[in-house]
N, C-alpha and C positions, 0 to 999 in steps of 0.2 A: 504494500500500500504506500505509494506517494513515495518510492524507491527505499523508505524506511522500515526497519523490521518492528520499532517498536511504538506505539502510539498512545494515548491518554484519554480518557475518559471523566470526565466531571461530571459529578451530581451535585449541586446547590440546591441545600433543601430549607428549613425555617431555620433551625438554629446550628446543624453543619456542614460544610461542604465537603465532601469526599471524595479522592482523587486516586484515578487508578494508574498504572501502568501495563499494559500490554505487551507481549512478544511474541512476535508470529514465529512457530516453531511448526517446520511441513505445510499443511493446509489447516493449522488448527494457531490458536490464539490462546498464552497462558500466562495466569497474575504472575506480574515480575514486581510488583512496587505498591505501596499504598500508603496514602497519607490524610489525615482529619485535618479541618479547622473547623474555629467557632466561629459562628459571626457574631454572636453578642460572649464576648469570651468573662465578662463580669457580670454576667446573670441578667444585666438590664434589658428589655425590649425598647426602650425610649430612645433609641438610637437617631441623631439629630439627621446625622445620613447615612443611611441604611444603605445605600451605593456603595458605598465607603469601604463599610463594616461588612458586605460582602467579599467586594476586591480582597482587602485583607486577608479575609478567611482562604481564598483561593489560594493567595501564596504564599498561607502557613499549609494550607493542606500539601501544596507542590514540596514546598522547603522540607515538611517533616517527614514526608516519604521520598525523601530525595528522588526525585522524577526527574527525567533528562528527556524524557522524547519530544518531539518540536512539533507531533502533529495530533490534535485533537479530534477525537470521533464522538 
């Protein structure tokens, strides 16, 4: 896919986003990598920008499952 063997996956959900990593190994596809964030990571929902507080969550979830692939599906 997209001459790369490994790709990414995101789910943003209410309060984390979860990020995957992919390996295409033969004709099949297998977890190489996984990582959370929060997007209200101090309990609060009053978040003034919840844009913000999403972004964030993204790339604590990439940073803590150290994810390197460049192409998202």
């Amino acid at each position: 896919m997209f001459g790369s063997k490994s790709v990414v996956g995101i789910d943003i959900g209410t309060d984390k986003v979860k990020a995957i990593q992919l390996k295409k190994r033969g004709n099949k596809y297998e977890l190489e990598k996984v990582g959370i964030g929060e997007i209200h990571p101090n309990g609060g929902r009053e978040s003034a920008d919840l844009h913000s507080a999403r972004l964030n969550a993204v790339k604590q979830a990439l940073e803590s499952g150290n994810i390197s692939a460049k192409y998202c599906v």
